[in-house]
PAZA-439965 format. One record per residue (C-alpha): residue number from 1; x, y, z; residue in one letter. Coordinates in Angstrom, 3 decimals. Each point is the difference from the previous one (the first is absolute). Layout:
N
<atom><n>NUM</n><px>X</px><py>Y</py><pz>Z</pz><res>A</res></atom>
...
//
This chain:
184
<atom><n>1</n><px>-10.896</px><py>24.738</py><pz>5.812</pz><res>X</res></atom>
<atom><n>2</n><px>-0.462</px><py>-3.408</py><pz>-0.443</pz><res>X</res></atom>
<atom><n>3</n><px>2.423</px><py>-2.024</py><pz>-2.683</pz><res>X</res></atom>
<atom><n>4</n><px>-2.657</px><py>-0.997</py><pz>-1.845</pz><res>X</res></atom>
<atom><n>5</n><px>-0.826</px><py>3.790</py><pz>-0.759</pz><res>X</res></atom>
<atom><n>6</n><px>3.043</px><py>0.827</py><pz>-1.110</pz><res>X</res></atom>
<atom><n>7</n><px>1.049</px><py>0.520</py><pz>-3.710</pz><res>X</res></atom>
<atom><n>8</n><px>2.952</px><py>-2.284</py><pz>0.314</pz><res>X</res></atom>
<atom><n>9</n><px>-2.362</px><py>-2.892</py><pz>0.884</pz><res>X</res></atom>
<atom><n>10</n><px>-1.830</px><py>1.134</py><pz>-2.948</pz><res>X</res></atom>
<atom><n>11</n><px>2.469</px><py>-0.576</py><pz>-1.869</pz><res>X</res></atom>
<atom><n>12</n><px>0.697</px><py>-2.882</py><pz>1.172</pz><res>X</res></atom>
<atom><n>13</n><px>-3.142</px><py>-1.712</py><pz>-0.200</pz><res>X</res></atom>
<atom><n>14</n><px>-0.345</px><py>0.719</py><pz>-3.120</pz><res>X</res></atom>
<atom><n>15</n><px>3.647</px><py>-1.456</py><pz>-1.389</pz><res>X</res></atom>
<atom><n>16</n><px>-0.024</px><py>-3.049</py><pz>-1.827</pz><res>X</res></atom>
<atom><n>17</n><px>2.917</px><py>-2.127</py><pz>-0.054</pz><res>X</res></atom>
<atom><n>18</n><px>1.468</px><py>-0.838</py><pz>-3.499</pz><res>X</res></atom>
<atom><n>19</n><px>-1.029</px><py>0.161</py><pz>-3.369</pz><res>X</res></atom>
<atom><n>20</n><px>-3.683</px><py>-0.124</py><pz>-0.234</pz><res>X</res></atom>
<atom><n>21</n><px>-0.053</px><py>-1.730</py><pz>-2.784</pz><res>X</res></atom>
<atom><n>22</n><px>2.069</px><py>-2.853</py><pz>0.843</pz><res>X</res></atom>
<atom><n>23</n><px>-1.398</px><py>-3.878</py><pz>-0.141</pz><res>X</res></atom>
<atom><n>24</n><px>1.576</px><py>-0.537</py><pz>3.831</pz><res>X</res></atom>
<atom><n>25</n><px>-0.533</px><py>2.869</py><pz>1.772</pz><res>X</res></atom>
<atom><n>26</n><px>1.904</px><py>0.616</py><pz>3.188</pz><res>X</res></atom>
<atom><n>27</n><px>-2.354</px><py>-1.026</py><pz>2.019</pz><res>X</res></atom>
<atom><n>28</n><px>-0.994</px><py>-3.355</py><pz>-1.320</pz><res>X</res></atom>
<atom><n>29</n><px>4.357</px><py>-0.093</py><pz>-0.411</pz><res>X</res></atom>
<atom><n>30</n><px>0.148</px><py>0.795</py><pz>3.916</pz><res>X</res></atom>
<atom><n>31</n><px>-2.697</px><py>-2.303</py><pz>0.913</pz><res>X</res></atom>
<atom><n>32</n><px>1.545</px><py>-3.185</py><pz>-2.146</pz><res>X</res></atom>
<atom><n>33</n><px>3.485</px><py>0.664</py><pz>1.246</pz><res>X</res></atom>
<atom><n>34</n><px>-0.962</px><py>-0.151</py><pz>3.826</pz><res>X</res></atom>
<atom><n>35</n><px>-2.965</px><py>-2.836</py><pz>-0.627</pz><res>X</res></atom>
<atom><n>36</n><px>-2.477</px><py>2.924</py><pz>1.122</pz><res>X</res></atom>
<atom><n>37</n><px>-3.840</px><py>0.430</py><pz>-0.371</pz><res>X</res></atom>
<atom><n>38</n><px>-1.359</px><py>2.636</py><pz>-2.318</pz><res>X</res></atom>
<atom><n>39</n><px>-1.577</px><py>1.408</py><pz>3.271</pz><res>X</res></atom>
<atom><n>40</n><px>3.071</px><py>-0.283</py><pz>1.784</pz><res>X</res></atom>
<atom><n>41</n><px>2.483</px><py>2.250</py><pz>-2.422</pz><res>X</res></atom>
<atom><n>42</n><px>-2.616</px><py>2.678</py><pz>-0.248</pz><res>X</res></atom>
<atom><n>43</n><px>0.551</px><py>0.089</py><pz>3.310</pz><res>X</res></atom>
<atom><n>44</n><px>3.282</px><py>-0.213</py><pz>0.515</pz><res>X</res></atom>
<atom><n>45</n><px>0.297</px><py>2.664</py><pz>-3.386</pz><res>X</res></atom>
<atom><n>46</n><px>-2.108</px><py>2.407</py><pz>2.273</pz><res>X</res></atom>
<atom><n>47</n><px>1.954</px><py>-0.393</py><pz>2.614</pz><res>X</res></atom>
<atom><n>48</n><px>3.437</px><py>0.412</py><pz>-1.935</pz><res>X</res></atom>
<atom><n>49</n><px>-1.895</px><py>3.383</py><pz>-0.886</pz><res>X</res></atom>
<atom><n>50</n><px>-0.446</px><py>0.603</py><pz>3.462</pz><res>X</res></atom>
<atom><n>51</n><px>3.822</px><py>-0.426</py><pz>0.698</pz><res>X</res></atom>
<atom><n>52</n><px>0.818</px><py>2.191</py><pz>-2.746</pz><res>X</res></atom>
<atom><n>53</n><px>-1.614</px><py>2.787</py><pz>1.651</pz><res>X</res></atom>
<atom><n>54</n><px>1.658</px><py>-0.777</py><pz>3.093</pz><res>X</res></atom>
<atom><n>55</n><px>2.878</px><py>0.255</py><pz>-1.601</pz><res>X</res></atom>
<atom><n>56</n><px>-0.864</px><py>3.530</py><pz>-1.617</pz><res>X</res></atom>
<atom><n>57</n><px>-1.917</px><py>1.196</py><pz>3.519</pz><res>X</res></atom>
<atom><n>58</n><px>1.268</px><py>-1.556</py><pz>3.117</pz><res>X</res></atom>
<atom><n>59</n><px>3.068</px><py>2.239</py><pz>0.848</pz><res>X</res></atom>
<atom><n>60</n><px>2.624</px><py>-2.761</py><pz>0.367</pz><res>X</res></atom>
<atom><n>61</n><px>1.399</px><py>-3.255</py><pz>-2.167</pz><res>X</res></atom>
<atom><n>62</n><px>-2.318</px><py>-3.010</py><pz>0.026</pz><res>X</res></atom>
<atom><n>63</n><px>-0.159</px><py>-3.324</py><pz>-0.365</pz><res>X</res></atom>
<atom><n>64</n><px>-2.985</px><py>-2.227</py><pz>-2.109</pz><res>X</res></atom>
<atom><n>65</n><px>-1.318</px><py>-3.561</py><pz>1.202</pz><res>X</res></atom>
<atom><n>66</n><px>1.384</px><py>-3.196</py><pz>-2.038</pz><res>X</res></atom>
<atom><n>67</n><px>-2.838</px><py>0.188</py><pz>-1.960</pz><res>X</res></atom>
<atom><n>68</n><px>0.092</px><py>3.807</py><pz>-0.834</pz><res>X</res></atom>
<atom><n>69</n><px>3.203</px><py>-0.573</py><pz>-0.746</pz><res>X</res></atom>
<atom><n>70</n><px>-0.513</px><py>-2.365</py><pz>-2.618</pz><res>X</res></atom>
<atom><n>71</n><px>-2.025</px><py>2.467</py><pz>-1.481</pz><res>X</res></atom>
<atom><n>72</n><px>2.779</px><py>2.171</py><pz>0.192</pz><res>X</res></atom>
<atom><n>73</n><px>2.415</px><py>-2.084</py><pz>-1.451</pz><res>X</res></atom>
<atom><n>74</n><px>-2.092</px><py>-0.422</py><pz>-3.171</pz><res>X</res></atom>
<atom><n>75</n><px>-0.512</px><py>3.168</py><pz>-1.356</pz><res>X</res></atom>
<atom><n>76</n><px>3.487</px><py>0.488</py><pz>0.540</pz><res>X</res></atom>
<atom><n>77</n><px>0.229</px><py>-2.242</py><pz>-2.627</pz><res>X</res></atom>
<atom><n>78</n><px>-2.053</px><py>2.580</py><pz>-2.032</pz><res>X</res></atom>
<atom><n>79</n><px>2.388</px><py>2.483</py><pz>-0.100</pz><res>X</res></atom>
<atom><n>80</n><px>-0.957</px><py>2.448</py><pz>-2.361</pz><res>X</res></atom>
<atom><n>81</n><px>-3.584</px><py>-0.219</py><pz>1.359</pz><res>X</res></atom>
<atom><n>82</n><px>1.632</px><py>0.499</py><pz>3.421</pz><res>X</res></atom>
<atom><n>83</n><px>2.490</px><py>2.485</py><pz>-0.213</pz><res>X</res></atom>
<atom><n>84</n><px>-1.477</px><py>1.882</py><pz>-2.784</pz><res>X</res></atom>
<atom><n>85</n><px>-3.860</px><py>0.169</py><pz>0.712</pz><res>X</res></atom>
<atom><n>86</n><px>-0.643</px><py>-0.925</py><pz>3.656</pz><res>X</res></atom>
<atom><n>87</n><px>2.821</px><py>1.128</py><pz>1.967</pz><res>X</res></atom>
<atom><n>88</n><px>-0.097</px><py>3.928</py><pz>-1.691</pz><res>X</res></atom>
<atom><n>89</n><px>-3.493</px><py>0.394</py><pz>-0.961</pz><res>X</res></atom>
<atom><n>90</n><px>-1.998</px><py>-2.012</py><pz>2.857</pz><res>X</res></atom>
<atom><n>91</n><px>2.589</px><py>0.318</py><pz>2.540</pz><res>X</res></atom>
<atom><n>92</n><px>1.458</px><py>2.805</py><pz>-0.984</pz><res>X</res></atom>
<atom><n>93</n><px>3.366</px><py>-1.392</py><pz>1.433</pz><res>X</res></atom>
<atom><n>94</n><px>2.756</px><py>-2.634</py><pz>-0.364</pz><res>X</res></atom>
<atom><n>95</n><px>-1.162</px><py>-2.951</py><pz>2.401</pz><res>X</res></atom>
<atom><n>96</n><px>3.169</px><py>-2.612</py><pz>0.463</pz><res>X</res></atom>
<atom><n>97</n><px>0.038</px><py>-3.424</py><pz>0.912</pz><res>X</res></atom>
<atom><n>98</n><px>2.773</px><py>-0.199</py><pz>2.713</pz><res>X</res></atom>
<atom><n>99</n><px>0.700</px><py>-3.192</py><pz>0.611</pz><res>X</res></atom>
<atom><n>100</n><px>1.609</px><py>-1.186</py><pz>3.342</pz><res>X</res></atom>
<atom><n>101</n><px>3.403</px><py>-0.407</py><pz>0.622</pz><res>X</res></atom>
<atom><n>102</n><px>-0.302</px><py>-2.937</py><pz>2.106</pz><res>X</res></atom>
<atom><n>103</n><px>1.345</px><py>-0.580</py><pz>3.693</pz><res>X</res></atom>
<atom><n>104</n><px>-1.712</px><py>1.024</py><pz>3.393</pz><res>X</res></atom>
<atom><n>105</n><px>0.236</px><py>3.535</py><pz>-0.324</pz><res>X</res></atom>
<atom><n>106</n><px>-2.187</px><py>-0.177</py><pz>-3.716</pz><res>X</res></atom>
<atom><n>107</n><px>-2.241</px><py>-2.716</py><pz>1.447</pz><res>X</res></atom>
<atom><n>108</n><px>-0.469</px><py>2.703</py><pz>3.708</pz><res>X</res></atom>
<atom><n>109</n><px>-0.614</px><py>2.953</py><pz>-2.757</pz><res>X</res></atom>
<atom><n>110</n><px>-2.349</px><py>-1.350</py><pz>-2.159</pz><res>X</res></atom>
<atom><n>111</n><px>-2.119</px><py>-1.964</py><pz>2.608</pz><res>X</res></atom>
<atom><n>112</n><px>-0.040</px><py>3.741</py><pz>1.959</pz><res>X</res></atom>
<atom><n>113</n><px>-0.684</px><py>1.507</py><pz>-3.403</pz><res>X</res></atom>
<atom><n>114</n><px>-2.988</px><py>-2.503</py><pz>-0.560</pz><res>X</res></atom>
<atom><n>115</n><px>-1.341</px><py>0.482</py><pz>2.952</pz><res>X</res></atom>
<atom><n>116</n><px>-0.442</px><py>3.982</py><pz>-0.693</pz><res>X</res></atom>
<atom><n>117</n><px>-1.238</px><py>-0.856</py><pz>-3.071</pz><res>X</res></atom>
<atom><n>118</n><px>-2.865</px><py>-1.935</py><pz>1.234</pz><res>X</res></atom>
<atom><n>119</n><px>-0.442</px><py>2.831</py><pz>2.488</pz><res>X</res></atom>
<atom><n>120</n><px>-0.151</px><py>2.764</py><pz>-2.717</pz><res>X</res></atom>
<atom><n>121</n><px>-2.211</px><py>-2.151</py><pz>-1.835</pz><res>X</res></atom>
<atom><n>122</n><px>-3.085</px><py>0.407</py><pz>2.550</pz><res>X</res></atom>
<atom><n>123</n><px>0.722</px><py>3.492</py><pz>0.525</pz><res>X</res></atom>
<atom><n>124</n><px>-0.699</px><py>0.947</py><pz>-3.603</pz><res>X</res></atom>
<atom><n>125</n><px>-2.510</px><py>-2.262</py><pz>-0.870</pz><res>X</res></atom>
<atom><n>126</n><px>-1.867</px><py>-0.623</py><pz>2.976</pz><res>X</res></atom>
<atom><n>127</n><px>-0.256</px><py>-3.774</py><pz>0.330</pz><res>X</res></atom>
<atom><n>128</n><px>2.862</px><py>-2.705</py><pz>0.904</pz><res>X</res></atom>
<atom><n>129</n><px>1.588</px><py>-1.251</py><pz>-3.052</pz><res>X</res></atom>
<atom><n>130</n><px>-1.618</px><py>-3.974</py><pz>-1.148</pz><res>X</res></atom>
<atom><n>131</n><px>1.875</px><py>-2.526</py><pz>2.104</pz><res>X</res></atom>
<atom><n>132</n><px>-0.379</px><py>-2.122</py><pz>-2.785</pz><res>X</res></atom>
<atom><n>133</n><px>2.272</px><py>2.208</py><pz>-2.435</pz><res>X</res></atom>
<atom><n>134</n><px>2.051</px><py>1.639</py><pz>3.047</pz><res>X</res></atom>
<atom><n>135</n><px>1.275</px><py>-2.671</py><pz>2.195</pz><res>X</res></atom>
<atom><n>136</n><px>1.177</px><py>1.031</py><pz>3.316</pz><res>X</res></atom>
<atom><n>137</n><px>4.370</px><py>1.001</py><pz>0.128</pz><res>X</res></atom>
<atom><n>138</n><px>0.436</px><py>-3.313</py><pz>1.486</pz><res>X</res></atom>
<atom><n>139</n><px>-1.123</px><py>-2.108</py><pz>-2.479</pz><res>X</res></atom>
<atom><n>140</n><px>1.103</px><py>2.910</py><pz>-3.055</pz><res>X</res></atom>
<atom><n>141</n><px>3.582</px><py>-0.528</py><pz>1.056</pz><res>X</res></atom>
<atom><n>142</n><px>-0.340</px><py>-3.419</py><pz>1.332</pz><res>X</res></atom>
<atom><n>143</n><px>-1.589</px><py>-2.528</py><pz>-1.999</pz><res>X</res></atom>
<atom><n>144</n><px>-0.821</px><py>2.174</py><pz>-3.909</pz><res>X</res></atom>
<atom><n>145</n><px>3.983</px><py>0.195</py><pz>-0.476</pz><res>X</res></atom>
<atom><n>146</n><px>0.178</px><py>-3.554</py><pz>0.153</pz><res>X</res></atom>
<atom><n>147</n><px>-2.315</px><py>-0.365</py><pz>-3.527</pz><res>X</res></atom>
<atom><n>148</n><px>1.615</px><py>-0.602</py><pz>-3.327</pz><res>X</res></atom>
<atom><n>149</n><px>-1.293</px><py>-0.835</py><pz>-3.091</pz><res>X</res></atom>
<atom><n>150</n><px>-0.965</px><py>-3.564</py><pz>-1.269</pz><res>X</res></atom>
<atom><n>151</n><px>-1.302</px><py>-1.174</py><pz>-3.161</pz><res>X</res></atom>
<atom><n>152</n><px>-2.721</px><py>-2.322</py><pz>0.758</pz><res>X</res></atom>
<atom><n>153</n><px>0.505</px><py>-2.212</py><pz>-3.169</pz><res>X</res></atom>
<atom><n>154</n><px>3.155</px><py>-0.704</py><pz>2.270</pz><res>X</res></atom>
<atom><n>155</n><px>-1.166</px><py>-0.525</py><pz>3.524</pz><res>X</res></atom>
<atom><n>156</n><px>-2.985</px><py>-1.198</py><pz>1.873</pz><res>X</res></atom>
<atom><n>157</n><px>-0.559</px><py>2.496</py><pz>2.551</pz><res>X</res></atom>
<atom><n>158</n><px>-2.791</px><py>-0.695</py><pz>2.856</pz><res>X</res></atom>
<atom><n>159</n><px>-0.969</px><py>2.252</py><pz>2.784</pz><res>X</res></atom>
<atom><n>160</n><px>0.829</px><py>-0.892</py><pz>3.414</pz><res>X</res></atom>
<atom><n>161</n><px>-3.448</px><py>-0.862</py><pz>1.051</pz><res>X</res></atom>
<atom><n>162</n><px>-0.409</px><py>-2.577</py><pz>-2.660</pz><res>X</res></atom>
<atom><n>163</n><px>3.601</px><py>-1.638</py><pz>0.308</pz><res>X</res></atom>
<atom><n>164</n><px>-1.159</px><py>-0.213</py><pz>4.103</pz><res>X</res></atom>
<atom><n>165</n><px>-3.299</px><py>-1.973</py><pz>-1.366</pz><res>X</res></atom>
<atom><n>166</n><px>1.659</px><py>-2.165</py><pz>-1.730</pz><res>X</res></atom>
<atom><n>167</n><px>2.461</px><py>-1.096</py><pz>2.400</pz><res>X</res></atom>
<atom><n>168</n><px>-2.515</px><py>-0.474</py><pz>2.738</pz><res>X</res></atom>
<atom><n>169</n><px>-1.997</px><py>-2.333</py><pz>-2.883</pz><res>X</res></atom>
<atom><n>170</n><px>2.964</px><py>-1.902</py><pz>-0.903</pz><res>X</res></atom>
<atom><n>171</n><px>1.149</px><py>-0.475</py><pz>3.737</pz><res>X</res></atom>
<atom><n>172</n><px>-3.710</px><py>-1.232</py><pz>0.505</pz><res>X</res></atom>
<atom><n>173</n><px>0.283</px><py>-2.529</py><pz>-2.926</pz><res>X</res></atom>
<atom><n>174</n><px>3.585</px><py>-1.183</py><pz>1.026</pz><res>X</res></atom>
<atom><n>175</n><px>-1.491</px><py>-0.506</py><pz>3.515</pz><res>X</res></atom>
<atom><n>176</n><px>-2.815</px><py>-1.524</py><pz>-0.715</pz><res>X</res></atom>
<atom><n>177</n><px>1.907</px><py>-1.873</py><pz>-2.868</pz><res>X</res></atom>
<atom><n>178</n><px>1.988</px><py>-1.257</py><pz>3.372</pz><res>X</res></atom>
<atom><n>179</n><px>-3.029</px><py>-0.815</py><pz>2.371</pz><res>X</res></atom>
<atom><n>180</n><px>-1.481</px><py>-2.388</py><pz>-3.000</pz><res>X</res></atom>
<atom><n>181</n><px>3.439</px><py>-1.424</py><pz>-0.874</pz><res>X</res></atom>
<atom><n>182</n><px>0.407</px><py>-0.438</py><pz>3.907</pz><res>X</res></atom>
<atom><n>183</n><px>-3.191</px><py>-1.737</py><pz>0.519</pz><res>X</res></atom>
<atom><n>184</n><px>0.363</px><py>-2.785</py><pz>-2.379</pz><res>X</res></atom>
//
């Protein structure tokens, strides 16, 4: 039977996160807290779902993307819509957050753990999870622990490829700067 068929995805499709009513819902909350599109937190929401069931269905622990995670972390903050509407009447079960004790032996488990996760992933629904949502182990336990909050009131923050175009302009000015200075 496919996941999609089942009534636990039915349930789960059909869960809303939060109080319906409220003038920041969670996903316009999620989105604003991680600087994501609309588009892109649906996504990412669906794919939280998707862990969820994992979690429910997959016959061993396992262990979300950084971005799934975020989700995670968030309605943790809404407990009582989290532990007493979602985890016993869509789950039907407790689902901890575990985190990691650090060291090698954490780092070994939950890179393994990952790795089964993305594995159980295409066996129950049938398609390789979006690379754009599930980075590959490497870069999940490489380069996402690294990121910490900032407060961009605080900080300019540039991506890599525009710092690298604007060094290569102002080494460009400065030498050319130098050829005219040079030639007079």
């Amino acid at each position: 039977m496919s996941a999609i068929a089942t009534d636990l995805w039915q349930r789960l499709a059909a869960y809303e996160i939060g109080p319906p009513v409220a003038s920041l819902t969670f996903a316009a909350r999620l989105a604003r807290e991680n600087r994501w599109s609309a588009a892109f937190t649906e996504r990412v929401l669906r794919e939280y779902k998707r862990f969820c069931y994992l979690a429910v269905m997959a016959g061993h622990e396992v262990t979300p993307s950084d971005a799934v995670d975020q989700a995670w972390h968030l309605h943790l903050t809404y407990t009582r819509d989290y532990w007493e509407r979602f985890c016993p009447e869509v789950l039907r079960m407790p689902l901890h957050h575990g985190p990691t004790a650090g060291g090698h032996v954490e780092r070994t488990r939950y890179y393994d753990q990952y790795a089964l996760t993305l594995k159980a992933y295409e066996e129950h629904f049938g398609e390789a999870p979006p690379a754009d949502i599930w980075a590959p182990a490497a870069r999940r336990f490489g380069v996402d622990p690294l990121s910490y909050r900032v407060n961009p009131r605080d900080v300019l923050v540039l991506r890599r490829p525009t710092v690298i175009v604007i060094v290569v302009a102002a080494a460009m000015l400065l030498m050319a700067g130098a050829l005219v200075v040079g030639g007079s």
